[in-house]
C-alpha positions in Angstrom: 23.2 37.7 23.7 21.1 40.6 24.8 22.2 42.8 22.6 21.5 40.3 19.7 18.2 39.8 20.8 17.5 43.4 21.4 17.8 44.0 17.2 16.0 41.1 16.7 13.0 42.3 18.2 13.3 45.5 16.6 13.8 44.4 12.9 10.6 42.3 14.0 8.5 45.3 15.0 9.9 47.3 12.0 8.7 44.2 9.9 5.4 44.0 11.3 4.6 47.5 10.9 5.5 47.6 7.1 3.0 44.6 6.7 0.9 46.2 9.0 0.1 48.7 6.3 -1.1 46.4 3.7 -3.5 44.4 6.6 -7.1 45.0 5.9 -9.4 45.1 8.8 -12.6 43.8 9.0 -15.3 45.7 10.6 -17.9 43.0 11.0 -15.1 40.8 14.0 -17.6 39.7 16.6 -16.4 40.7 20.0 -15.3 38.1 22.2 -17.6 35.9 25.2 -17.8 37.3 28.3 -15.0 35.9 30.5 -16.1 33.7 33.4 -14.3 33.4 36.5 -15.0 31.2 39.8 -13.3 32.6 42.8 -14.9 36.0 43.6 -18.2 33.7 44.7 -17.4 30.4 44.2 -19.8 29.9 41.3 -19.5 30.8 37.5 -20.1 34.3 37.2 -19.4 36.9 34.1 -16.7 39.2 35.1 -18.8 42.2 33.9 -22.0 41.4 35.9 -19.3 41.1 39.4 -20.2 43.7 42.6 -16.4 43.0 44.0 -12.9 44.1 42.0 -11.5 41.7 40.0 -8.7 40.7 38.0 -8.7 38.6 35.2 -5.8 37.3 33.2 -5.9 34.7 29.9 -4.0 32.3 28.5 -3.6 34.4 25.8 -2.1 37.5 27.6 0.3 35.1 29.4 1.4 33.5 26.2 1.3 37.0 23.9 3.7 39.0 26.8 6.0 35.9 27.0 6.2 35.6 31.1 7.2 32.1 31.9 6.4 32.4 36.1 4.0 33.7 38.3 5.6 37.1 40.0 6.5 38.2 36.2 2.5 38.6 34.7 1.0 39.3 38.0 3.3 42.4 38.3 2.1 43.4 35.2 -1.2 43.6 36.5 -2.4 47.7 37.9 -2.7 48.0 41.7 -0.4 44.6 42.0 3.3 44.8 42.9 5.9 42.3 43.4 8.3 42.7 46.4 11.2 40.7 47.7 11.7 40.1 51.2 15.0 39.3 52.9 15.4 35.8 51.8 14.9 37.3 48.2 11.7 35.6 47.5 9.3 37.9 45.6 6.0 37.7 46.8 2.5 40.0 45.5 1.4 43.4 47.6 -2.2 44.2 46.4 -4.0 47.4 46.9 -0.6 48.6 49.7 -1.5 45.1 51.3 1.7 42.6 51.7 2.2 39.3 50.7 1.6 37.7 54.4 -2.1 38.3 53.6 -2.8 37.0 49.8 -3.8 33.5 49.5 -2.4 31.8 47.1 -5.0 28.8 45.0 -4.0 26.4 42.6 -7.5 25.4 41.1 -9.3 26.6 43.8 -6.9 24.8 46.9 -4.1 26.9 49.1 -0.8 26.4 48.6 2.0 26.7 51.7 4.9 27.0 52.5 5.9 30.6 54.0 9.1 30.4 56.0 8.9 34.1 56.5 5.8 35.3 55.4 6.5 35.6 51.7 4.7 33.1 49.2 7.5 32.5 46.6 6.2 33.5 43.5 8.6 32.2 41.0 7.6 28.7 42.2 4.4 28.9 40.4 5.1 28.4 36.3 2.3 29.3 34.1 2.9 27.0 31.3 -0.8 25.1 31.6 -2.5 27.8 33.6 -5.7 28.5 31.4 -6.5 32.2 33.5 -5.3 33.7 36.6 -8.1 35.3 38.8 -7.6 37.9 41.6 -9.8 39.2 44.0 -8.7 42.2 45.8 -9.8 43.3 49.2 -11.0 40.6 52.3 -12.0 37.2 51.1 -12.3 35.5 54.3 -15.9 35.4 54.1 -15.2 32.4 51.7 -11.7 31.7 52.1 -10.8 32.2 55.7 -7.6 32.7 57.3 -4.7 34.4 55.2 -7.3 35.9 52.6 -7.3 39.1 54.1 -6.1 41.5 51.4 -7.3 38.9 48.2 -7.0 36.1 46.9 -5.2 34.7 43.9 -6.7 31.7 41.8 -4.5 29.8 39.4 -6.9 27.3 37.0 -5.5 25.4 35.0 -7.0 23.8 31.8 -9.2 20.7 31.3 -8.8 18.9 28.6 -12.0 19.2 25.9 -11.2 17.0 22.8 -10.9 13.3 22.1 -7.7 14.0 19.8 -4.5 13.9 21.2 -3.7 18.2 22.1 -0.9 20.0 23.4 2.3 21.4 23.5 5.8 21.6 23.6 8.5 24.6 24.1 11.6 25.6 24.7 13.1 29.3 25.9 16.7 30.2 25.9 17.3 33.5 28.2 19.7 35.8 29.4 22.3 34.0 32.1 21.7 31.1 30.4 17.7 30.9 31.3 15.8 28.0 30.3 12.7 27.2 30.3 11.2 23.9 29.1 7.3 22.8 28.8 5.3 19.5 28.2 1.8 20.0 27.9 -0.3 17.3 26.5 -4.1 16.2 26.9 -6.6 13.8 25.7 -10.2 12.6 26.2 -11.3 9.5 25.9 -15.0 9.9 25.8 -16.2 9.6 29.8 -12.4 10.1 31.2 -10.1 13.0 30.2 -6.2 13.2 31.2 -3.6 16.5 31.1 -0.1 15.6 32.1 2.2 18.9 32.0 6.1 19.0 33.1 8.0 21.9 32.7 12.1 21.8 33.7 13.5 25.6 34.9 16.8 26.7 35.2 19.6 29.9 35.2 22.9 30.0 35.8 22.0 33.4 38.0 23.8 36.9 37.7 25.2 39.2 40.0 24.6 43.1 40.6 27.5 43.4 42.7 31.0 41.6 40.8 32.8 44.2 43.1 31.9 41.6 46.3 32.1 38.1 46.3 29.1 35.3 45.4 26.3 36.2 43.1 23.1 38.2 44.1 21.0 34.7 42.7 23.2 31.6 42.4 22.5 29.0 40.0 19.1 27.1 40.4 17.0 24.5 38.7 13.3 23.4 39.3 11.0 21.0 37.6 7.2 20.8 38.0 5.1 17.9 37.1 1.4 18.1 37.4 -1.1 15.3 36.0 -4.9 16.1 36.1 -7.5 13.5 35.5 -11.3 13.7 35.0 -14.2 11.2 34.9 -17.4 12.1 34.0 -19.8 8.8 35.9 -23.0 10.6 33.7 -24.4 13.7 33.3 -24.9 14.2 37.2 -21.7 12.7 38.7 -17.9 13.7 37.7 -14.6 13.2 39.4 -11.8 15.6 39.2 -8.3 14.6 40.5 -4.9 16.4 40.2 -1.3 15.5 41.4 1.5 18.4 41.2 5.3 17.9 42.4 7.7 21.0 42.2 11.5 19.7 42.9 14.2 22.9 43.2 17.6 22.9 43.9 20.2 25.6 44.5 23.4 26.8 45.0 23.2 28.7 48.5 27.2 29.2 48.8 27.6 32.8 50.3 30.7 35.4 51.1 31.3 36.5 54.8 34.1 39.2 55.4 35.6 38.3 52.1 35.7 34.5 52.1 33.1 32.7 50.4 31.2 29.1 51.8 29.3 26.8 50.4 26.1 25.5 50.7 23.0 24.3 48.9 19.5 24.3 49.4 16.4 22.0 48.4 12.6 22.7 47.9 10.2 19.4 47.5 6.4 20.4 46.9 3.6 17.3 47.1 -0.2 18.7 46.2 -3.2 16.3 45.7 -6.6 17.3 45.4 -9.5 14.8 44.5 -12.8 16.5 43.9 -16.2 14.8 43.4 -19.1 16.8 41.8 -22.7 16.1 41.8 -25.9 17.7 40.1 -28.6 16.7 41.7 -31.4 18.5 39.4 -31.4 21.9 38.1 -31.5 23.8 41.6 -29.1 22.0 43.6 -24.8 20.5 43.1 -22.7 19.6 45.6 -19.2 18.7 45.9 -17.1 16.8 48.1 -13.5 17.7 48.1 -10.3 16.5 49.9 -6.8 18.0 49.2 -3.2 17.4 51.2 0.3 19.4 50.7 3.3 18.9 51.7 6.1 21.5 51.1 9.6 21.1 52.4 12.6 23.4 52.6 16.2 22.7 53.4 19.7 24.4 53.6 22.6 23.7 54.0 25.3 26.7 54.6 29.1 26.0 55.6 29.2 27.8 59.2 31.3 31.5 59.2 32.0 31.3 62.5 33.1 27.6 63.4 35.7 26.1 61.1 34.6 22.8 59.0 31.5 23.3 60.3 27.9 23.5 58.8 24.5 24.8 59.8 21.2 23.2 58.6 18.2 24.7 58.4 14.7 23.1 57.8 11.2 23.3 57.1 8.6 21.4 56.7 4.8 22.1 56.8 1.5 19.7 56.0 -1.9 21.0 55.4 -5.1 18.4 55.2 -8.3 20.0 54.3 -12.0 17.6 53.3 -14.5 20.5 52.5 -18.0 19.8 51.4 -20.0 22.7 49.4 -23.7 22.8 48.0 -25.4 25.7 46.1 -28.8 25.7 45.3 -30.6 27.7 43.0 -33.8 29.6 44.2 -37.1 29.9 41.8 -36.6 33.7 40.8 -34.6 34.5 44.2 -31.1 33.5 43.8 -27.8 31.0 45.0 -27.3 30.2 48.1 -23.6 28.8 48.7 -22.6 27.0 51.8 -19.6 24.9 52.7 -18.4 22.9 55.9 -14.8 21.7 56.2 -11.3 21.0 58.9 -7.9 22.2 58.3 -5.0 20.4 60.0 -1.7 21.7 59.6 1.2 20.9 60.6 5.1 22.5 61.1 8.1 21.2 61.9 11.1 23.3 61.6 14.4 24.0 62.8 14.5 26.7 66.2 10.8 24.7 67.0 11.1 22.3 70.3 9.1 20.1 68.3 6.4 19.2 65.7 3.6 21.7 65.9 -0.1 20.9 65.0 -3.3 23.4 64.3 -6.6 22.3 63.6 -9.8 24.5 62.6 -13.5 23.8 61.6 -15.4 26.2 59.2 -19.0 26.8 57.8 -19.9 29.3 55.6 -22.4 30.5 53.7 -23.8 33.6 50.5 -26.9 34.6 49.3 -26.4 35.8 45.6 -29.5 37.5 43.8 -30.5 39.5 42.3 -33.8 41.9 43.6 -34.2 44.3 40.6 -33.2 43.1 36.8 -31.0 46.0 37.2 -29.1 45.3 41.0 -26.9 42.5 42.0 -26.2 41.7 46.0 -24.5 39.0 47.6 -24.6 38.7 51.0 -22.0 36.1 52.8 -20.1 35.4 56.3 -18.0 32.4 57.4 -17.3 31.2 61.3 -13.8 29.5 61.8 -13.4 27.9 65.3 -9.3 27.0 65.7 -7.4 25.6 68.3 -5.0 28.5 68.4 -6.7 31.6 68.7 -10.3 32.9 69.1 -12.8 31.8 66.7 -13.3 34.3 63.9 -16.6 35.5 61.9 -16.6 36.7 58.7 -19.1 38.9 57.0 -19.5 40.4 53.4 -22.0 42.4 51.8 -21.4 43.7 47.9 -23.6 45.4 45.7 -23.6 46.3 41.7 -26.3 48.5 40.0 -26.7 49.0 36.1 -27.0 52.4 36.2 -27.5 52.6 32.6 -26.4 50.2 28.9 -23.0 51.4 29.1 -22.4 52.6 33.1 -22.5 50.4 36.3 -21.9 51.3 39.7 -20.4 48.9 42.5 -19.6 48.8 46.1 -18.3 46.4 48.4 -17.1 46.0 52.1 -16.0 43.2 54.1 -14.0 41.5 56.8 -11.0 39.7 57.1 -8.5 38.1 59.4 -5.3 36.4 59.1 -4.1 33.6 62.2 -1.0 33.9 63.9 1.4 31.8 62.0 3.6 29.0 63.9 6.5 30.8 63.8 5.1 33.8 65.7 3.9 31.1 68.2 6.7 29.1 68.5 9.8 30.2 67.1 12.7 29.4 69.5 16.0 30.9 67.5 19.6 32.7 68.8 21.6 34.4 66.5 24.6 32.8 67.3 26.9 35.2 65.5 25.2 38.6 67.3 23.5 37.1 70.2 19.8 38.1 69.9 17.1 36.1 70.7 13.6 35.5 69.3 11.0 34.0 70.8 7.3 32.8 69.9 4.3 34.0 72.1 3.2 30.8 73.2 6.7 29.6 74.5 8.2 32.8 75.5 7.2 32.6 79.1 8.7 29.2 79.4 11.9 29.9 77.4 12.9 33.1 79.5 12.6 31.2 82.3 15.0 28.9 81.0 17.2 31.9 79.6 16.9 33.2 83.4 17.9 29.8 84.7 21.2 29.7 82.7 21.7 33.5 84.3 21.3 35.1 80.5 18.9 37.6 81.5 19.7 40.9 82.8 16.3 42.2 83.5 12.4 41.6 82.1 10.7 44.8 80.8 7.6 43.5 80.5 5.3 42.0 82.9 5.0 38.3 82.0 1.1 38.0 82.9 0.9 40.4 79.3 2.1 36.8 77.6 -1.4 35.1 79.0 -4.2 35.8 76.9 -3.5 34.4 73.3 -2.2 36.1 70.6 -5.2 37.5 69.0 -5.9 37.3 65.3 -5.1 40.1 62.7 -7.7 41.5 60.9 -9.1 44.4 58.4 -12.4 45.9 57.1 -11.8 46.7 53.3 -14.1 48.8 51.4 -14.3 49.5 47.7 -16.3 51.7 45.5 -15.9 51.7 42.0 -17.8 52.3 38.8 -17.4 50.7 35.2 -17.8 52.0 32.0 -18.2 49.5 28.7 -19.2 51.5 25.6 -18.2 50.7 21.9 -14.3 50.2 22.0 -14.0 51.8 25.5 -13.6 49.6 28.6 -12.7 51.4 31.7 -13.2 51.1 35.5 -12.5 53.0 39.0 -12.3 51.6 42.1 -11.6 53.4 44.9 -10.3 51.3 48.3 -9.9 52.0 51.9 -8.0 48.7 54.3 -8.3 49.7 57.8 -6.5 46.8 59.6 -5.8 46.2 63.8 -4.1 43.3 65.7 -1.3 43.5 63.7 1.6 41.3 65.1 4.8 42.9 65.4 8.2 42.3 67.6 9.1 44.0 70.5 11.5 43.7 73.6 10.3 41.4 76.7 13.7 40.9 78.3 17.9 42.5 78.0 20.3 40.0 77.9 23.7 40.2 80.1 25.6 40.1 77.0 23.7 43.6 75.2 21.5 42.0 73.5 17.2 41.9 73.6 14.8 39.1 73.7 12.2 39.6 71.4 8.7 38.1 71.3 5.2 39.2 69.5 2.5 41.1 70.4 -0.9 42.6 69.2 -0.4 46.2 68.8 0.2 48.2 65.1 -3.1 49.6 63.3 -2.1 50.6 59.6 -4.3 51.8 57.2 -3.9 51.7 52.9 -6.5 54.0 50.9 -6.0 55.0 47.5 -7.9 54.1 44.0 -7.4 52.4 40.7 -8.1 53.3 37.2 -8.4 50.4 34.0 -8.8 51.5 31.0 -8.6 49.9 27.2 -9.3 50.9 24.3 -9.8 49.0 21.0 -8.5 51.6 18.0 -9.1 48.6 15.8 -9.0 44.6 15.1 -5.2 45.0 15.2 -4.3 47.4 18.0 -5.8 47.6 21.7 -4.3 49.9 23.8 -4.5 50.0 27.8 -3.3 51.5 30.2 -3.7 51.6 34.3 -2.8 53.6 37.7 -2.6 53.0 41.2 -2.4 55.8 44.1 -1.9 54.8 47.4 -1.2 56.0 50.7 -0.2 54.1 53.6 0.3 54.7 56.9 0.7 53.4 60.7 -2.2 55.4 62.4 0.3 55.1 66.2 3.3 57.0 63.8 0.8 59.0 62.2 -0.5 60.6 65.3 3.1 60.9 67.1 4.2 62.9 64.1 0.9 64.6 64.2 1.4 65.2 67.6 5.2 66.8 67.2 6.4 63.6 68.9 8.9 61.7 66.1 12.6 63.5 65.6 15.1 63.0 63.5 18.6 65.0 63.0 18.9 67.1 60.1 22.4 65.2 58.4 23.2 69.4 56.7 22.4 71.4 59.7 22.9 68.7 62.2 19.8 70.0 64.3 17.6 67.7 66.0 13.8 68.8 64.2 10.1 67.3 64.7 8.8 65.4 61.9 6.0 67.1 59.7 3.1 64.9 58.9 4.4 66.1 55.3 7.7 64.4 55.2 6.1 61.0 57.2 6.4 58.9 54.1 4.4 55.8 55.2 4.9 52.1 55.4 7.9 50.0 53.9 7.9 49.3 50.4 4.9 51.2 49.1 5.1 53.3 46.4 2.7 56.3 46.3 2.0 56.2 42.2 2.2 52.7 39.9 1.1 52.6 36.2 1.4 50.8 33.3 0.8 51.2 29.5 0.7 48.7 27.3 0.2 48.3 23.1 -0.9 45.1 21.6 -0.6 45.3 17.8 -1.9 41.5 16.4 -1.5 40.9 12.6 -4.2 38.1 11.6 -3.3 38.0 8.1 0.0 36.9 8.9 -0.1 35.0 12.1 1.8 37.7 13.9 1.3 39.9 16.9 4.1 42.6 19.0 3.3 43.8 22.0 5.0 46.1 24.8 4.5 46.9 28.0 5.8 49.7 30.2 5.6 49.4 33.7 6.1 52.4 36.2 6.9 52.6 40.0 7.4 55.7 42.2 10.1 55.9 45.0 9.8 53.3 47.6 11.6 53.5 50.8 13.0 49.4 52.2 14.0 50.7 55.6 14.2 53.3 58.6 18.2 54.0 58.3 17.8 57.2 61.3 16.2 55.2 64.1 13.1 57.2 64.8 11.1 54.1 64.1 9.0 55.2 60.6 9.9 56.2 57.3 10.4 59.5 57.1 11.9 62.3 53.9 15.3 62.0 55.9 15.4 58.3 55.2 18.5 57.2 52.7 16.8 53.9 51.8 15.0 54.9 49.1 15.0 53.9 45.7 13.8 56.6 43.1 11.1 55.7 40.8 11.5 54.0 37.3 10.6 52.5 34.3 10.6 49.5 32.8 9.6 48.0 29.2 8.8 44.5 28.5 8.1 43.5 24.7 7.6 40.0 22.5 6.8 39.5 19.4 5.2 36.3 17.8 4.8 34.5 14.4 3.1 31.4 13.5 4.2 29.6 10.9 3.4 26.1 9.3 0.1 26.3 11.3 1.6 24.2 14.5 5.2 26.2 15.0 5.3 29.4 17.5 8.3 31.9 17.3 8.7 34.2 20.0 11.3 37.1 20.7 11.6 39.1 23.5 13.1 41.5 26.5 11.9 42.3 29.4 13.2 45.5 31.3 14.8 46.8 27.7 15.5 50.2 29.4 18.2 48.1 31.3 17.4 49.5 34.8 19.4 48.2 37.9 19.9 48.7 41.2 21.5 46.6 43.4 18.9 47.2 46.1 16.7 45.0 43.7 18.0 41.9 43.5 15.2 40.4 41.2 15.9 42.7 38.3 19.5 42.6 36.9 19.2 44.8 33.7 18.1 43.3 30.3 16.8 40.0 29.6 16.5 38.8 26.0 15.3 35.2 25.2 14.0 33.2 22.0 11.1 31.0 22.5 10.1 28.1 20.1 6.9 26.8 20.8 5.3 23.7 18.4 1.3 23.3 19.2 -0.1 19.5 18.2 
């Protein structure tokens, strides 16, 4: 079917190109409003006139490059990677900063549901998404907990017409991928309704047919979201949303050969009701309330014990009322403030029980502007929470017009992200090897238990370490960047520093009798990630835009960079078989961070006959997964890496009879595969028929 597809696309693009020659453009095309995004301050701002680094992506991006999930156009995006984690969920690493520490809105509200750290992505379709807007660096002056490296805001659209709109598709992928959509929306003069559903599924694939089971099994998700707005008058509206996501999977596996069974389930519940009032011209509130639910199970036949199974579960709440204000000063500026509570909740399998957090937060920003010419916003937040030590938050940007066409912009801030209830709580024994993991705030009270039943062999810690709490993570990002908008140039530079402490890592509190560790978490690993980023587009005319972007980053534990520094980190030479000192040349960095990413892409649009063909290539430079020689850091003697590569995404689109969409496409056409990569298994072609009413 690929293959099909693959000379579809190009007797497409050889088609568009011969009609491209007869296309006369017109000179006097107005360009396009200035986009307007929210979560950078809370407030409708133009992107251009922001101090802090932003990304914005349209509906029309999403729907010309033919991405049906979330991980697929964010990964398009320069200085934003997509990385699995060992349950194979892919979740987004921005600016060398991993998933654990982007939060994740859906119209403005956190989503949950990390069972190891990793959001999942690919749960997220972007079938009625009208933009997606990233912030890059701390957010928890606004945001809080888990905002530490950015933020990413999902909006979706509000209906704006009193006839009856929407849309319906249908995709047909490689391994049998399908993708189904039903957007429709209406307004009926004060209220307004969206109702979208969208069914997922694949049959899977697998990168290894020499081994049993497939590298993804077969799976199928639907997501049903229905919006509705009231507008009471001019001063008072209501917005209210409901979203469901429903996934199940085959989660058989292969052990030694044989091959079990097993399934798993994910349920989603989000509601969010939202009540906005304009006062006057100076001051709006709003009064918001929003509850999730997300829950997780498997179900795996057990390797070990015959006719047996194993269940795994998770389940997590989140209840969150906020209330927010701004108010508009006479020639001085917005001032944003907001009070609200989290409660959250987890109950999961390896926890003694149902656990419960609860937090109270205030914030505040100052947005003005002093000079016609400078922009500064000014902002903090305090969270007080039941498990930790309260937290403040400050943030200070600045943007100066330097001149029409150049502007100059700078940025630092602080941000923190809250031990997570696993790292407090977690109570699990590998029952197969016979390790043991243990949460902070129970491990004193389960190795004494462990010591009770005579399990222990010795403590290697002193246990009075495990009293003072687990303190928070945190980071103080900085950015400093310049923009440059000029004719058909658009470009920017940001440059970015991350220096984060507190981070929470494993080690060894106890030895067990049969050779095996207790583990718990601890406060101790300092990293840093520096680098810079480079936009850049240009418009050669109304039918082709180029663009292109690059990411350089460095990353590095400052405790492993000063041992190597300090001649202290070994490794054995595998051709000489010499034990050698590291150089602080081959000390690679962290896990998973590749040192150059870039991207190019061509958009070539045909007005005059309802066509456009885009393609994208996408580049990433080696990357190293693990350690593999046991010094503890990734190191040039590593054999983990995988070497960089290319991959090339293209679709092409034609309208025809006004309402009907065709689209044809492939995404990683260069057929790249590697079985360490489990989320890219060579070409995928699909045929997309969209109908617009």
């Amino acid at each position: 079917m690929c293959k099909y597809l693959f000379i579809s696309v190009l007797s497409f693009i050889a088609f568009a190109k011969a009609v491209a020659q007869q296309t006369v453009i017109d000179s006097t095309a107005t360009e396009k409003l200035e986009e307007i995004v929210l979560t950078a301050t809370r407030t409708e701002r133009q992107l251009s006139s922001l101090p802090l680094p932003v990304t914005l992506i349209s509906k029309k991006n999403i729907l010309q490059s033919g991405t049906i999930r979330l991980d697929e156009i964010l990964n398009e995006q320069t200085g934003i990677i997509t990385v699995s984690d060992e349950s194979g969920f892919e979740g987004v690493q921005i600016q060398g900063i991993s998933s654990d520490y982007i939060l994740i809105l859906v119209d403005g509200v956190p989503l949950v549901g990390r069972s190891a750290g990793n959001f999942d992505l690919s749960r997220i379709t972007v079938g009625n998404i009208k933009q997606i807007e990233v912030v890059k660096g701390p957010a928890s002056s606004l945001y809080g907990s888990e905002a530490l490296g950015g933020v990413i805001n999902i909006i979706t659209e509000k209906p704006k017409t009193e006839k009856l709109n929407g849309n319906v598709s249908y995709r047909l992928g490689s391994f049998t991928q399908q993708d189904i959509n039903l957007d429709v929306k209406k307004r009926f003069d004060k209220l307004r309704i969206g109702f979208f559903a969208n069914r997922f599924s694949s049959n899977g694939y697998d990168l290894s047919p020499e081994t049993g089971g497939q590298t993804v099994n077969p799976f199928e998700n639907y997501t049903f979201n229905t919006r509705l707005y009231y507008d009471f008058n001019e001063s008072i509206s209501l917005f209210t949303s409901a979203r469901y996501y429903d996934q199940t999977q085959d989660a058989g596996f292969t052990f030694e050969d044989i091959e079990y069974k097993g399934d798993s389930n994910e349920k989603e519940w989000n509601a969010h009701a939202r009540l906005d009032h304009k006062w006057d011209e100076k001051l709006s509130t709003s009064y918001e309330f929003y509850y999730t639910n997300y829950r997780a199970n498997e179900r795996l036949e057990d390797p070990i014990e015959e006719d047996a199974f194993t269940d795994s579960d998770f389940n997590q709440t989140l209840i969150r009322p906020e209330i927010r204000a701004n108010y508009k000063l006479e020639s001085a500026g917005t001032i944003t403030a907001g009070v609200g509570y989290q409660l959250e909740s987890l109950d999961r399998t390896y926890f003694d029980e149902r656990v419960d957090f609860n937090s109270q937060y205030v914030y505040g920003q100052y947005d003005v502007n002093p000079t016609e010419k400078l922009n500064v916003i000014a902002g903090a937040r305090f969270d007080n929470h039941s498990e930790y030590s309260n937290q403040f938050s400050p943030k200070l940007a600045a943007r100066y017009q330097l001149s029409e066409s150049i502007a100059i912009k700078a940025s630092v801030g602080y941000g923190f992200k809250a031990p997570d209830f696993r790292q407090l709580y977690f109570d699990f024994t590998n029952s197969a090897v016979g390790y043991t993991v243990l949460g902070y705030n129970v491990a004193v009270d389960k190795l004494n238990d462990l010591q009770a039943q005579g399990q222990i062999l010795d403590v290697v810690v002193p246990l009075n370490e495990l009293d003072d709490p687990l303190e928070a993570e945190s980071s103080i990002g900085y950015n400093l960047g310049m923009t440059f908008k000029k004719g058909k140039w658009n470009s920017e530079l940001n440059f970015f520093r991350n220096d984060f402490k507190n981070l929470i890592d494993t080690r060894i509190i106890a030895r067990k009798n049969n050779g095996q560790n207790v583990f718990s978490y601890v406060n101790f690993d300092e990293i840093y990630t520096t680098g810079l980023e480079v936009n850049t587009s240009y418009k050669v005319s109304d039918a082709i835009k180029l663009s292109a972007g690059y990411q350089l980053l460095y990353a590095f534990d400052k405790t492993q960079e000063k041992a190597v520094e300090d001649g202290n980190v070994f490794v054995r030479d595998a051709q000489t078989n010499q034990t050698v000192a590291i150089d602080r040349s081959e000390y690679f960095g962290l896990v998973n961070r590749s040192r150059h990413n870039g991207n190019f892409k061509i958009f070539y649009d045909l007005k005059k006959y309802k066509a456009n063909v885009n393609l994208r290539l996408l580049y990433r430079s080696k990357y190293a997964q693990f350690d593999t020689n046991g010094n503890g850091l990734i190191d040039s003697y590593d054999t983990s890496f995988i070497g960089g590569y290319v991959t090339a995404n293209i679709a092409a689109n034609k309208t025809f009879y006004q309402d009907f969409n065709l689209q044809v496409g492939a995404n990683n056409l260069l057929d790249y595969t590697d079985n360490n990569i489990p989320t890219q298994p060579g070409i995928q072609g699909y045929i997309k028929l969209n109908y617009q009413f």
